[in-house]
N, CA, C and O atoms as a Maestro MAE file, in Angstrom:
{
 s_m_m2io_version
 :::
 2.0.0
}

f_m_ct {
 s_m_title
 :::
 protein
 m_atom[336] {
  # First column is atom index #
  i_m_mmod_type
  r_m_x_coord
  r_m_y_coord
  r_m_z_coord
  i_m_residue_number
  s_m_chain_name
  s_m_pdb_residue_name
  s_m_pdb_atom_name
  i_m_atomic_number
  :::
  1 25 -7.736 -19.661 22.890 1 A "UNK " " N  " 7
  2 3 -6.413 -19.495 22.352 1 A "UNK " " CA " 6
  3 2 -6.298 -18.063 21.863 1 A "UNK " " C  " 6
  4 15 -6.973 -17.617 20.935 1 A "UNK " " O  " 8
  5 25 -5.312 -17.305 22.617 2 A "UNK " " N  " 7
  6 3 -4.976 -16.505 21.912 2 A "UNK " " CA " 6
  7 2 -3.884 -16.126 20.800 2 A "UNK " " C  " 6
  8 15 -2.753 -16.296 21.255 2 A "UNK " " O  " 8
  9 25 -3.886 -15.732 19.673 3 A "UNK " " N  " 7
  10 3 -3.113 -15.455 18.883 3 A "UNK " " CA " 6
  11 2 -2.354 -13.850 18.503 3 A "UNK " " C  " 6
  12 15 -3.082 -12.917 18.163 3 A "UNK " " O  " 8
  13 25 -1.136 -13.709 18.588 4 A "UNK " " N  " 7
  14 3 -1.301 -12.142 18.093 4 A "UNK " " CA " 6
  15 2 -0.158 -12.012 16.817 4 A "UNK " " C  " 6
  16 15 0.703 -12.859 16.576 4 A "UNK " " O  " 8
  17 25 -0.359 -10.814 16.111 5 A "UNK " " N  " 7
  18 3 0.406 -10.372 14.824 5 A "UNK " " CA " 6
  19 2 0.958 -9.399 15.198 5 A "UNK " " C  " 6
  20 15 0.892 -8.780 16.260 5 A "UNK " " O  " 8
  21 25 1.813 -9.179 13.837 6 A "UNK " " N  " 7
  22 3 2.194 -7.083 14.121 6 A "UNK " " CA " 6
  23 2 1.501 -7.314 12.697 6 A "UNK " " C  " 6
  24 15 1.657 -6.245 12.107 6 A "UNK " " O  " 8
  25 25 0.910 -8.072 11.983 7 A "UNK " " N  " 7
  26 3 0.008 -7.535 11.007 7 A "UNK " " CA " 6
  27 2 -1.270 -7.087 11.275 7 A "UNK " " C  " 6
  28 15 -2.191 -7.901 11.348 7 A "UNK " " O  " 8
  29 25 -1.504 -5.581 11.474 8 A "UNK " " N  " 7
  30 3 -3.352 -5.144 11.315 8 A "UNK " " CA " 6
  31 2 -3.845 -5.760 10.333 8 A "UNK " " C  " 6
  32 15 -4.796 -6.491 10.607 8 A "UNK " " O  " 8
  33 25 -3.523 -5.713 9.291 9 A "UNK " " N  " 7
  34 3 -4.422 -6.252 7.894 9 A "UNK " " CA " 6
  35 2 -4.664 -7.253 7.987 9 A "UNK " " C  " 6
  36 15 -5.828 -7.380 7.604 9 A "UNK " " O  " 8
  37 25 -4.074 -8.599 8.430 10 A "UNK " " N  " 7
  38 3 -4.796 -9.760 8.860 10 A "UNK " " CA " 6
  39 2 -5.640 -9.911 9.852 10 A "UNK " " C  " 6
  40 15 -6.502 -10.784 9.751 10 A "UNK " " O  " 8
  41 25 -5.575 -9.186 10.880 11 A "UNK " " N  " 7
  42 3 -6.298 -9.124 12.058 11 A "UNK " " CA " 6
  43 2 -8.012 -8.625 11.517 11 A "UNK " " C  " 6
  44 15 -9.046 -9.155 11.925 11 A "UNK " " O  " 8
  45 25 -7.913 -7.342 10.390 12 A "UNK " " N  " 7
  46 3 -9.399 -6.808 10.140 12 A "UNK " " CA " 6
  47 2 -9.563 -7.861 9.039 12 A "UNK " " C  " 6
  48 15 -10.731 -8.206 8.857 12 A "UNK " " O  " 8
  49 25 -8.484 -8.540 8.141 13 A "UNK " " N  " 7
  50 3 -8.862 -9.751 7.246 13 A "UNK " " CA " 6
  51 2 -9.934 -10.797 7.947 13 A "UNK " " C  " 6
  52 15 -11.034 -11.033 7.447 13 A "UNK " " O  " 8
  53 25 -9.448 -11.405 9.206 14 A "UNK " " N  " 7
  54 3 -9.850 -12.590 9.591 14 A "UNK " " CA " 6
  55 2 -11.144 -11.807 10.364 14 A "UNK " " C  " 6
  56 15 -12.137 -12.511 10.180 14 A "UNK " " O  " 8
  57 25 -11.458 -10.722 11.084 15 A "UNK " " N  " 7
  58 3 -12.218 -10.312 11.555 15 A "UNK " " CA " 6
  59 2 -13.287 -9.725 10.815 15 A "UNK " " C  " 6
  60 15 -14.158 -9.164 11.479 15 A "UNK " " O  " 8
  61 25 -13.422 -9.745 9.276 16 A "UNK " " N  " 7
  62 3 -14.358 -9.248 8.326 16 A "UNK " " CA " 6
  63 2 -13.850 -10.062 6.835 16 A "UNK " " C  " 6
  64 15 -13.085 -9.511 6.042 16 A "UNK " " O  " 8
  65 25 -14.247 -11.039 6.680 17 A "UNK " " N  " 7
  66 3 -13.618 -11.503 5.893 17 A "UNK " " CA " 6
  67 2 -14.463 -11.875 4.216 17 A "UNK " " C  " 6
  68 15 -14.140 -12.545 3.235 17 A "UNK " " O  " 8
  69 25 -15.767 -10.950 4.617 18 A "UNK " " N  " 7
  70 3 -16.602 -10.776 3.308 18 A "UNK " " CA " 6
  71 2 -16.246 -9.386 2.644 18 A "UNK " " C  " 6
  72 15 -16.750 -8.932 1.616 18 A "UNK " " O  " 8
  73 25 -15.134 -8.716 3.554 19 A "UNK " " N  " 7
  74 3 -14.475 -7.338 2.717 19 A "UNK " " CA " 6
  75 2 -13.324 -8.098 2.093 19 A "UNK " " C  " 6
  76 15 -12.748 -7.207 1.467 19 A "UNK " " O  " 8
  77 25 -12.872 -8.847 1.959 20 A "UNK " " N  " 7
  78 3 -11.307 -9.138 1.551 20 A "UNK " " CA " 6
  79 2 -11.774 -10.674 0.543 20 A "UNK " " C  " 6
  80 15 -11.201 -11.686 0.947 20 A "UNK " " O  " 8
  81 25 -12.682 -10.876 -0.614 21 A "UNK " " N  " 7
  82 3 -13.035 -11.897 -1.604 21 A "UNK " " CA " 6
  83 2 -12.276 -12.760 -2.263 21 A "UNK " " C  " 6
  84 15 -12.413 -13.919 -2.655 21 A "UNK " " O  " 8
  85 25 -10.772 -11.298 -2.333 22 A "UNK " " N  " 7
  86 3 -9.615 -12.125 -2.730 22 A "UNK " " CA " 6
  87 2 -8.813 -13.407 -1.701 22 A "UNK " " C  " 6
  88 15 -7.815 -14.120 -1.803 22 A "UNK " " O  " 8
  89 25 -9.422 -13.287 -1.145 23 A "UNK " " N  " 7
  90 3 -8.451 -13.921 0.022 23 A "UNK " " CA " 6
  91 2 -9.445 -15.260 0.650 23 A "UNK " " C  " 6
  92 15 -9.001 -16.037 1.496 23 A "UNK " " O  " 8
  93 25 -10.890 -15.367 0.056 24 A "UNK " " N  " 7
  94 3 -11.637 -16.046 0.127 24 A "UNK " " CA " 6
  95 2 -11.454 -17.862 1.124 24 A "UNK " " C  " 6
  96 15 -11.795 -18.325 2.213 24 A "UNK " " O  " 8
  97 25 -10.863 -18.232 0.134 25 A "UNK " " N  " 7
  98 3 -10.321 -19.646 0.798 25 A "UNK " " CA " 6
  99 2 -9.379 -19.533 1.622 25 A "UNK " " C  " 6
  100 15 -9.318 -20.379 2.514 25 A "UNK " " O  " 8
  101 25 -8.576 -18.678 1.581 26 A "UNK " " N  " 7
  102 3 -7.533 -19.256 2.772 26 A "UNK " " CA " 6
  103 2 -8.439 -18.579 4.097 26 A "UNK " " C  " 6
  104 15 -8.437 -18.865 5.294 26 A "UNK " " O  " 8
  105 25 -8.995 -17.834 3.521 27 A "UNK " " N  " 7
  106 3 -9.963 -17.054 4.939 27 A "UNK " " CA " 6
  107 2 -10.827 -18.297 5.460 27 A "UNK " " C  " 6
  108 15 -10.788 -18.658 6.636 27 A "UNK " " O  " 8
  109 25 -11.394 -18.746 4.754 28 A "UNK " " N  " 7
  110 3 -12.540 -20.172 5.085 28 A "UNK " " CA " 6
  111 2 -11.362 -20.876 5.647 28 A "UNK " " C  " 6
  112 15 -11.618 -20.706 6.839 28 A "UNK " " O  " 8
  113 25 -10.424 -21.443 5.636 29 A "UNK " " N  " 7
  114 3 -9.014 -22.231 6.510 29 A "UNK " " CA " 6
  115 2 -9.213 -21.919 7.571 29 A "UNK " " C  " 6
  116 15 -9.559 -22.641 8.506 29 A "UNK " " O  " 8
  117 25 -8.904 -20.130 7.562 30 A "UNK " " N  " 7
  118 3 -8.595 -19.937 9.030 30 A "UNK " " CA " 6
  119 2 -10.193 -19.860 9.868 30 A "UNK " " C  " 6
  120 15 -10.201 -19.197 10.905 30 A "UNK " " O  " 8
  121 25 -11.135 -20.332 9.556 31 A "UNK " " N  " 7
  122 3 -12.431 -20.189 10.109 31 A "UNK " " CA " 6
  123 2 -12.527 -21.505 10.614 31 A "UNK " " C  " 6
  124 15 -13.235 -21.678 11.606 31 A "UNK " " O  " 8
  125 25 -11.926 -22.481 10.093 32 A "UNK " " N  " 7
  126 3 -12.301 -24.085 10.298 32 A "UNK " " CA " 6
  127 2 -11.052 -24.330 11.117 32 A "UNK " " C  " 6
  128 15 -10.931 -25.530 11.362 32 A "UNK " " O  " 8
  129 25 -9.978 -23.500 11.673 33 A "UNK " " N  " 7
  130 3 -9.116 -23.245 12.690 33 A "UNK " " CA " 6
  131 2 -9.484 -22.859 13.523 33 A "UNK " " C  " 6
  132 15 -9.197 -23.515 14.524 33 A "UNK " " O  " 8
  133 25 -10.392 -21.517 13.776 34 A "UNK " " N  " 7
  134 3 -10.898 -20.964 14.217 34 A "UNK " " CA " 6
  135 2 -12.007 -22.020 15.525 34 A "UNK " " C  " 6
  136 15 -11.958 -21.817 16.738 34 A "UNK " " O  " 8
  137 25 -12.752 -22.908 14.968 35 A "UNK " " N  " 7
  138 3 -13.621 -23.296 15.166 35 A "UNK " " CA " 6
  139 2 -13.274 -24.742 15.839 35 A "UNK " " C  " 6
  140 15 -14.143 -25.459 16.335 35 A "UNK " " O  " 8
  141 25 -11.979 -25.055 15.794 36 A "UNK " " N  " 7
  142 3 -10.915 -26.282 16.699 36 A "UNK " " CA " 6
  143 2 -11.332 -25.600 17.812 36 A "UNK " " C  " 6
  144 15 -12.213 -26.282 18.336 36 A "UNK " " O  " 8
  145 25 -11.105 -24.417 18.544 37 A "UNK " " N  " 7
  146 3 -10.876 -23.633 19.409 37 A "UNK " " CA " 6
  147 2 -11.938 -23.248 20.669 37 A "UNK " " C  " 6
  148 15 -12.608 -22.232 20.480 37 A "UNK " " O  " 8
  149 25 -12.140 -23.949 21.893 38 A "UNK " " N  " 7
  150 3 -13.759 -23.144 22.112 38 A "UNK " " CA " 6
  151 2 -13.183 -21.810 22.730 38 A "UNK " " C  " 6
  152 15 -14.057 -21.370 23.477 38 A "UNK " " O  " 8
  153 25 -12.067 -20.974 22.733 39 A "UNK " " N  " 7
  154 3 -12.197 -19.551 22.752 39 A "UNK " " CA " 6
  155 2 -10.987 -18.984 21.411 39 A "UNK " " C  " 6
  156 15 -10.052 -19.772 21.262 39 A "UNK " " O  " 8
  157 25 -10.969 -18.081 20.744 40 A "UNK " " N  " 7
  158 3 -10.299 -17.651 19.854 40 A "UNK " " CA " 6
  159 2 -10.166 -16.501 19.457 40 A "UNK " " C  " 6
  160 15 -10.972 -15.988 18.681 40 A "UNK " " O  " 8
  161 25 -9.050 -15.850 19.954 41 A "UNK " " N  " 7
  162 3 -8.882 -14.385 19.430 41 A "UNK " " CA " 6
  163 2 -7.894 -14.123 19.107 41 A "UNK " " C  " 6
  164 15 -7.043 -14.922 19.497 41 A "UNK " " O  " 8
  165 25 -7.301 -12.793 18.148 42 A "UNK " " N  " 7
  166 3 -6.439 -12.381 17.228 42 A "UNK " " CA " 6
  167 2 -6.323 -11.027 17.851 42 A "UNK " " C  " 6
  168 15 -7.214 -10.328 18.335 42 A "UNK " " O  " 8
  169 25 -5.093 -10.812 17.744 43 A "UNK " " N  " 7
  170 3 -5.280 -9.609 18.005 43 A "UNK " " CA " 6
  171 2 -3.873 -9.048 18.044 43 A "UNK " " C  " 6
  172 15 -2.812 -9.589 18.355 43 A "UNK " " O  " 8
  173 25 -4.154 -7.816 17.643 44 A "UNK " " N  " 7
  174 3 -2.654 -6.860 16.657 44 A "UNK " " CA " 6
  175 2 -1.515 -6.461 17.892 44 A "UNK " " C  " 6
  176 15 -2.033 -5.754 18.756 44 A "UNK " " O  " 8
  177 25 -0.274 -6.735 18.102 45 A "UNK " " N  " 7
  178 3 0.131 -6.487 18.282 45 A "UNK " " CA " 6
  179 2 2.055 -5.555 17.654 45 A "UNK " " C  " 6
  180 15 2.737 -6.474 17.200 45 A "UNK " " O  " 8
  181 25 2.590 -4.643 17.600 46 A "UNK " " N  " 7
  182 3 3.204 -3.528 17.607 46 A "UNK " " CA " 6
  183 2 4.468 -4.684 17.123 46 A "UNK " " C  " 6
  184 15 4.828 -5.585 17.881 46 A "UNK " " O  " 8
  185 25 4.849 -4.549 16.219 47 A "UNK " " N  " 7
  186 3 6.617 -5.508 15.585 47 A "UNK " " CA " 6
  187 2 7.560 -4.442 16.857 47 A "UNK " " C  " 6
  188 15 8.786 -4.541 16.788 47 A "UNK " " O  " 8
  189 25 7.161 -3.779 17.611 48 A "UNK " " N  " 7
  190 3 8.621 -3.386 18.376 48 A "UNK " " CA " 6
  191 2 8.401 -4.242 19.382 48 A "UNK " " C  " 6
  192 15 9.367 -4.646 20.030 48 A "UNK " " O  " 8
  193 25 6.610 -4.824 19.799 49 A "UNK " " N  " 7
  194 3 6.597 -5.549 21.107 49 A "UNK " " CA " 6
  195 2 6.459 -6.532 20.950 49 A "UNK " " C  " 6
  196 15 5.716 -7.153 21.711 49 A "UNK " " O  " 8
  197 25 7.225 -7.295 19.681 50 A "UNK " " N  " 7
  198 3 7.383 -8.689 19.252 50 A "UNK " " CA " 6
  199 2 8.238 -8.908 18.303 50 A "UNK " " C  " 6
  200 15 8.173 -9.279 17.131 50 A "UNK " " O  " 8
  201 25 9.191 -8.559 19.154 51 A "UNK " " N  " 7
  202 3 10.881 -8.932 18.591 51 A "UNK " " CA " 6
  203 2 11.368 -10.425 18.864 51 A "UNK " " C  " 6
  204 15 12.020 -11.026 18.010 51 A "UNK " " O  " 8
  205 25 11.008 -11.037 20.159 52 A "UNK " " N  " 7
  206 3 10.949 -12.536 20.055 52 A "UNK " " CA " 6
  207 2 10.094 -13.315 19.153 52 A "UNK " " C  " 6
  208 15 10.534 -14.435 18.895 52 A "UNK " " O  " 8
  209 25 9.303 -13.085 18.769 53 A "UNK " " N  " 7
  210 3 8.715 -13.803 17.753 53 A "UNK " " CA " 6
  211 2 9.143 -13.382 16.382 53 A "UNK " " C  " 6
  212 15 9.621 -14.164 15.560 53 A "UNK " " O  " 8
  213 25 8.974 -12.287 16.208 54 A "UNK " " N  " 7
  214 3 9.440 -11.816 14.930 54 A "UNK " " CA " 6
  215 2 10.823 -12.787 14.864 54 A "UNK " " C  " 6
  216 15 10.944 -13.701 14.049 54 A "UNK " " O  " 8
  217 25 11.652 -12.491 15.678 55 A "UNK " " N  " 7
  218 3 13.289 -13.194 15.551 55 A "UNK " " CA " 6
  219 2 13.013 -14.842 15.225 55 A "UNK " " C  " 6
  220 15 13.430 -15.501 14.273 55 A "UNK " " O  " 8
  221 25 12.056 -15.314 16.496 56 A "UNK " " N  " 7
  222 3 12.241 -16.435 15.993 56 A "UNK " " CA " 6
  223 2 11.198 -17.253 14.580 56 A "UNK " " C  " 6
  224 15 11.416 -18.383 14.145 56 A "UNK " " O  " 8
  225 25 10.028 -16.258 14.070 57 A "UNK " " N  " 7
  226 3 9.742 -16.814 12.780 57 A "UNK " " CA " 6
  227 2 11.077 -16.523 11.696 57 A "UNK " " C  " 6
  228 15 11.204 -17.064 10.598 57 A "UNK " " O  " 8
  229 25 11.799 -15.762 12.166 58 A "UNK " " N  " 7
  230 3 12.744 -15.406 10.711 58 A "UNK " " CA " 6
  231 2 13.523 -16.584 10.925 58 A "UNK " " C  " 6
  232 15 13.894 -17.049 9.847 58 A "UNK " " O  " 8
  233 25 13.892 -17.212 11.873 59 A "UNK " " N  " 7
  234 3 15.050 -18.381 12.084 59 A "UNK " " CA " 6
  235 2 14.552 -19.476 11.746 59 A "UNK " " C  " 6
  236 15 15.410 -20.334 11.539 59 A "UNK " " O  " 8
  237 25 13.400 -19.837 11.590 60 A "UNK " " N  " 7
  238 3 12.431 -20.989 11.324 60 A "UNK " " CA " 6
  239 2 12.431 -20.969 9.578 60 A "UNK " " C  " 6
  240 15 12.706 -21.983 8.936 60 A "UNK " " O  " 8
  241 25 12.098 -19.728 8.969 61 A "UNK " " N  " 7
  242 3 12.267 -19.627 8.202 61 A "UNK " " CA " 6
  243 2 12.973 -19.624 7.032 61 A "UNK " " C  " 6
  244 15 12.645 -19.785 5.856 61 A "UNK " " O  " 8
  245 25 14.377 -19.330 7.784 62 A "UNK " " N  " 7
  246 3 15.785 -19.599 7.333 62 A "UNK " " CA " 6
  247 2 16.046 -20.860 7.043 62 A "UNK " " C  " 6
  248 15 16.284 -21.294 5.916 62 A "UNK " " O  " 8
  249 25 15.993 -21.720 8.453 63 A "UNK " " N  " 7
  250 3 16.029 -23.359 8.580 63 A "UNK " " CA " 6
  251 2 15.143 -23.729 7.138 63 A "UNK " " C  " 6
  252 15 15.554 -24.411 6.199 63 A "UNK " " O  " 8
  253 25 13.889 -23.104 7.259 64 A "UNK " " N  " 7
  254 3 13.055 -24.019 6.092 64 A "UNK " " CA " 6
  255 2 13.613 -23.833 4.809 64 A "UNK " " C  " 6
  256 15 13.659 -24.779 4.022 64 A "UNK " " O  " 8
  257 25 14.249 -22.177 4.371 65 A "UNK " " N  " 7
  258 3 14.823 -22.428 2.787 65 A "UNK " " CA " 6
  259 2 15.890 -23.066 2.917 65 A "UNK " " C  " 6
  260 15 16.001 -23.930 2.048 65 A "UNK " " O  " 8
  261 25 16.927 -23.008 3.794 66 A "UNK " " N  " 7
  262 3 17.953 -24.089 3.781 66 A "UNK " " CA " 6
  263 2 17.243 -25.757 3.576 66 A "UNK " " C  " 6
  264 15 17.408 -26.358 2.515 66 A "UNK " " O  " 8
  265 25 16.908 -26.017 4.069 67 A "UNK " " N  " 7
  266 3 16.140 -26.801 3.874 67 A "UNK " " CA " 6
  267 2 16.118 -27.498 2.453 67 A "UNK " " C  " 6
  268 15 16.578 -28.557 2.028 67 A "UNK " " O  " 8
  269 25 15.239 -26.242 1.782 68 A "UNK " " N  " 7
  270 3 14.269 -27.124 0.681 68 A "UNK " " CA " 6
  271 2 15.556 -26.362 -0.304 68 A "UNK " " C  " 6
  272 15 15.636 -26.871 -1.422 68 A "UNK " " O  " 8
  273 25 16.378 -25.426 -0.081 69 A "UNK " " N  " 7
  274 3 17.429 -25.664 -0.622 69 A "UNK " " CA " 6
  275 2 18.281 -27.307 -0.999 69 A "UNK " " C  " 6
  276 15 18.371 -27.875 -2.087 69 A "UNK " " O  " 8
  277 25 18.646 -27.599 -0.064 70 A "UNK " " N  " 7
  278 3 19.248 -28.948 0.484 70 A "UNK " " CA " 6
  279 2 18.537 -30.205 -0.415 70 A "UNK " " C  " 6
  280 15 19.116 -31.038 -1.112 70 A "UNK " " O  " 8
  281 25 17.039 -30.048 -0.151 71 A "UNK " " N  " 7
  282 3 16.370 -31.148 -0.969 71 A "UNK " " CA " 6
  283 2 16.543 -30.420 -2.043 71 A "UNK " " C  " 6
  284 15 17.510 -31.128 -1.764 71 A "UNK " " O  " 8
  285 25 16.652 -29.663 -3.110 72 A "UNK " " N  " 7
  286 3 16.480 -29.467 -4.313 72 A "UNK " " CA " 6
  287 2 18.152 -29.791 -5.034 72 A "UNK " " C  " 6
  288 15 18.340 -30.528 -6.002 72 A "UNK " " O  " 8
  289 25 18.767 -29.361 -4.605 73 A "UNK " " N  " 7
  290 3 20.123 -30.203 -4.996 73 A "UNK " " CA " 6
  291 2 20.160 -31.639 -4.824 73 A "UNK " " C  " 6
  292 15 21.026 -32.261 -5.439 73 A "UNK " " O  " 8
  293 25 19.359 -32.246 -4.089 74 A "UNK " " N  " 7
  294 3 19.921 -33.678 -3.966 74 A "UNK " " CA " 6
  295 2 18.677 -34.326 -4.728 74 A "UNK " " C  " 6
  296 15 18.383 -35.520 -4.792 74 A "UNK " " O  " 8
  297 25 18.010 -33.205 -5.302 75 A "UNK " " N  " 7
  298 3 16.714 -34.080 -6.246 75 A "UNK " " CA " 6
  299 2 17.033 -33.605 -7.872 75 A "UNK " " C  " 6
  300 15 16.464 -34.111 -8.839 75 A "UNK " " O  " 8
  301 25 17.977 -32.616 -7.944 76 A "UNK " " N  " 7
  302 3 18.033 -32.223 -9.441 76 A "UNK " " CA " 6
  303 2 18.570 -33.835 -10.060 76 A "UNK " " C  " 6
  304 15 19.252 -34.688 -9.491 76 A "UNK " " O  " 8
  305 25 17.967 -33.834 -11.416 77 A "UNK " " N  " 7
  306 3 18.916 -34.715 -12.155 77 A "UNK " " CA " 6
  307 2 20.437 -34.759 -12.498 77 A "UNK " " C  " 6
  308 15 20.762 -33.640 -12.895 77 A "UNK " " O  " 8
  309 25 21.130 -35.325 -12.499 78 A "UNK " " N  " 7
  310 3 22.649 -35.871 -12.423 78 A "UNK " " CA " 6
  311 2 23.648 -34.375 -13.848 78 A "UNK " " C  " 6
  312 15 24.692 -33.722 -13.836 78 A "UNK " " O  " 8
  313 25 22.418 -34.556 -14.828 79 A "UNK " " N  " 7
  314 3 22.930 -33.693 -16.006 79 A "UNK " " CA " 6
  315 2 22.692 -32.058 -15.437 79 A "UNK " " C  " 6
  316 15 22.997 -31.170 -16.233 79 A "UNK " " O  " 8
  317 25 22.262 -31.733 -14.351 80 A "UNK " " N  " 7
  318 3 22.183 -30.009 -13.799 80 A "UNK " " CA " 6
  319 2 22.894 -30.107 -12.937 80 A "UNK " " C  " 6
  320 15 23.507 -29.111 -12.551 80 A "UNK " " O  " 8
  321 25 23.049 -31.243 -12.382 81 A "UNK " " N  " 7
  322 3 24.560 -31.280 -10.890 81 A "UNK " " CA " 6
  323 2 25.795 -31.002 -11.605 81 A "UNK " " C  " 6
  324 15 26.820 -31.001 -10.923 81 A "UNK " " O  " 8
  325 25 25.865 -30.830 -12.515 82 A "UNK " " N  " 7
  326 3 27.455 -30.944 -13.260 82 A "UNK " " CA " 6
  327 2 28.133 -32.356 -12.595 82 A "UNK " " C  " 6
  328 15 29.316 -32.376 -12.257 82 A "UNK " " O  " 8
  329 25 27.196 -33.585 -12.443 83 A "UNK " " N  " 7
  330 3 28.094 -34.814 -12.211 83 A "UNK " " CA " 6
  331 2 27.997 -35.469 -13.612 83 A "UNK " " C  " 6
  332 15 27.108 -35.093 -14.375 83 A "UNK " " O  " 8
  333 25 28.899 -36.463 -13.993 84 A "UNK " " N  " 7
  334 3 29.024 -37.811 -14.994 84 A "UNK " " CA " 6
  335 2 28.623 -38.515 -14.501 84 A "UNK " " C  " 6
  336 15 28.562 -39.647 -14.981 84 A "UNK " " O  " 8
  :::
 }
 m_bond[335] {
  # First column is bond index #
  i_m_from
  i_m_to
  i_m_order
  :::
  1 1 2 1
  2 2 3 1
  3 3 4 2
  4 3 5 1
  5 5 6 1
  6 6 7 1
  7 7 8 2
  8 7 9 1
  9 9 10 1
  10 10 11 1
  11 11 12 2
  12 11 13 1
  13 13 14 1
  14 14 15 1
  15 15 16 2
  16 15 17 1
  17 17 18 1
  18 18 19 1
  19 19 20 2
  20 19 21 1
  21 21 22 1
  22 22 23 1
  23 23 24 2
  24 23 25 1
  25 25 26 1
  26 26 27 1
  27 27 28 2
  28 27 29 1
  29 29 30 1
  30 30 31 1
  31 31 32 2
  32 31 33 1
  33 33 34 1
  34 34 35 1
  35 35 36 2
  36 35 37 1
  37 37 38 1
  38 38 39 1
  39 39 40 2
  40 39 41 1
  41 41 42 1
  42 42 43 1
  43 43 44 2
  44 43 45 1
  45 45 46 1
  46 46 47 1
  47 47 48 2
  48 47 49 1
  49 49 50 1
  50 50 51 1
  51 51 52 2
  52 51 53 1
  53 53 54 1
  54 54 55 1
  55 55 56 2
  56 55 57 1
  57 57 58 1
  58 58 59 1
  59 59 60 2
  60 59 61 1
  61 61 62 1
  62 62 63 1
  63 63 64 2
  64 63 65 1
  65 65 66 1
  66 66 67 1
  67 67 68 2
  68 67 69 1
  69 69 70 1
  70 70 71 1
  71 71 72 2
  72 71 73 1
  73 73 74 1
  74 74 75 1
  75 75 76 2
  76 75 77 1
  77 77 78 1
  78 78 79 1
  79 79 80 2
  80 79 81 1
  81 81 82 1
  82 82 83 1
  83 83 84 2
  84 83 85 1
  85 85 86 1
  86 86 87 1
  87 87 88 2
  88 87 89 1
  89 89 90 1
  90 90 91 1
  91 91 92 2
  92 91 93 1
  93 93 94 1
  94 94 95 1
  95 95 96 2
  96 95 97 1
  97 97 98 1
  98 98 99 1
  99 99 100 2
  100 99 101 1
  101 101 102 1
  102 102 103 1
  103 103 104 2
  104 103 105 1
  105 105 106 1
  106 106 107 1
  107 107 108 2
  108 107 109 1
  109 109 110 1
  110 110 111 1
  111 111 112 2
  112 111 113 1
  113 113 114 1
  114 114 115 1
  115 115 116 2
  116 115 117 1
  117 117 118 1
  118 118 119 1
  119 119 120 2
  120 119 121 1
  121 121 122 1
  122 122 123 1
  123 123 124 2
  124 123 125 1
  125 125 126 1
  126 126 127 1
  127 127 128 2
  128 127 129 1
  129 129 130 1
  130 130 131 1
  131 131 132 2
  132 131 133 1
  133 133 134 1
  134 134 135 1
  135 135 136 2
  136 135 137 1
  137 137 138 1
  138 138 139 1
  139 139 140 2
  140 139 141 1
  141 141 142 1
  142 142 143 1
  143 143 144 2
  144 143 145 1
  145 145 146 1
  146 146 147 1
  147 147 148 2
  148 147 149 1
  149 149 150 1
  150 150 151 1
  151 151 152 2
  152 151 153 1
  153 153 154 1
  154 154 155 1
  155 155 156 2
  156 155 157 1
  157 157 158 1
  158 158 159 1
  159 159 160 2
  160 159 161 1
  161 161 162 1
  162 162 163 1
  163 163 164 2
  164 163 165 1
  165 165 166 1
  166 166 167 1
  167 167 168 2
  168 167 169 1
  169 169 170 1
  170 170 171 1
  171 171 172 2
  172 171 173 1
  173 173 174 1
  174 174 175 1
  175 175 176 2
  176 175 177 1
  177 177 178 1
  178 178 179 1
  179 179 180 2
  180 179 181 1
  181 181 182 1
  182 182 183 1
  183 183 184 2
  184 183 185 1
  185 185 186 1
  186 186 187 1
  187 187 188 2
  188 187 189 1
  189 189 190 1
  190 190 191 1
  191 191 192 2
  192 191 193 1
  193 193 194 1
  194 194 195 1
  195 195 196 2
  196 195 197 1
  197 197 198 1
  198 198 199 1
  199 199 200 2
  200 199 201 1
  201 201 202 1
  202 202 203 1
  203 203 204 2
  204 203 205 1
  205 205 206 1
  206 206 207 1
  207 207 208 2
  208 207 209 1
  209 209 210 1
  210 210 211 1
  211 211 212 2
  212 211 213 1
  213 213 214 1
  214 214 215 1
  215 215 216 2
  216 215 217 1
  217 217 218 1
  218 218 219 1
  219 219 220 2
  220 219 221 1
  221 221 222 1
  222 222 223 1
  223 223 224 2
  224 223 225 1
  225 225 226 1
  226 226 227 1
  227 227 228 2
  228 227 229 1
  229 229 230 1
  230 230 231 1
  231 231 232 2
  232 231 233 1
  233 233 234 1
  234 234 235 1
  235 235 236 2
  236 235 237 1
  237 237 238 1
  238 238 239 1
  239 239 240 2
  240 239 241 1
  241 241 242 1
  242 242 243 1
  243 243 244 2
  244 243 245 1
  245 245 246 1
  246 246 247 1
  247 247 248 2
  248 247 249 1
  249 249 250 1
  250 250 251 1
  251 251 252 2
  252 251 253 1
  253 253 254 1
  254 254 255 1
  255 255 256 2
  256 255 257 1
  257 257 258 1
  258 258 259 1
  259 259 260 2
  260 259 261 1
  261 261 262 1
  262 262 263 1
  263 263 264 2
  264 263 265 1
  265 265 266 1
  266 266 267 1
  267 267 268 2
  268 267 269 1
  269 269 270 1
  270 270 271 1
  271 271 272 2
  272 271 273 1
  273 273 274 1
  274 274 275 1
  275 275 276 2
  276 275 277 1
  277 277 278 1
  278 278 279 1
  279 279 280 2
  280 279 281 1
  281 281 282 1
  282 282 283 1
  283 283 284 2
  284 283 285 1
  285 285 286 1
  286 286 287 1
  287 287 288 2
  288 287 289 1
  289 289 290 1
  290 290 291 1
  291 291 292 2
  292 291 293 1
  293 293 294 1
  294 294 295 1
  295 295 296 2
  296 295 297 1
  297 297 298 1
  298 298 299 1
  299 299 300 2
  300 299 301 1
  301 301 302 1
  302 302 303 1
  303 303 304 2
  304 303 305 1
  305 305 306 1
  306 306 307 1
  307 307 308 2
  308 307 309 1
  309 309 310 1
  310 310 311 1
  311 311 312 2
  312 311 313 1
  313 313 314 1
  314 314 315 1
  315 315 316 2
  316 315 317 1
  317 317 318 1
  318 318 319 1
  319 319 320 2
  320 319 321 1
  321 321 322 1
  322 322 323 1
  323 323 324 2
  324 323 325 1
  325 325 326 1
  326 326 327 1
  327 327 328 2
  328 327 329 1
  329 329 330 1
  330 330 331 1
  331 331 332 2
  332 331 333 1
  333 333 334 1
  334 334 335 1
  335 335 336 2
  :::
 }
}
C-alpha cells in the first residue's frame, strides 16, 4: 500500500520515529497500521500535485463539522436551546 502526503514532517515522523517522543503513541498506531500491510510506504508528495485530495479531505471535513455541529444542537439541553 502506498500512501502519500504534502506533509514532509510526517513522512520523516513515521520514518524515524525515536526522533519525534512527543508524538510517541500515535506513532506506535501508525506502526500497528503499518504492519496490516505486507508492503507499506509513505511518501511526500508536493500540495500543488495533490489538489484532488487536498480538495477532497477539505470536503470530508466540512461534512464532518457540519455534522457534529448538527449532533451538538440536537444534544444540548432544552434550557441552552432557548426552548420551554
Amino acid at each position: 500500500m502506498n500512501f502519500q502526503t504534502d506533509c514532509a514532517q510526517l513522512v520523516t515522523m513515521v520514518s524515524k520515529p525515536a526522533e519525534w517522543p512527543a508524538f510517541a503513541i500515535l506513532l506506535e498506531e501508525v506502526e500497528k497500521c503499518r504492519r496490516m500491510f505486507q508492503a507499506f510506504s509513505l511518501s511526500h508528495i508536493p500540495r500543488t500535485k495533490n489538489t484532488k485530495a487536498d480538495k477532497l479531505a477539505r470536503s470530508g471535513e466540512n461534512k464532518a463539522k457540519k455534522n457534529l455541529e448538527k449532533r451538538a444542537r440536537r444534544t444540548r439541553p432544552h434550557s441552552l436551546r432557548g426552548e420551554k
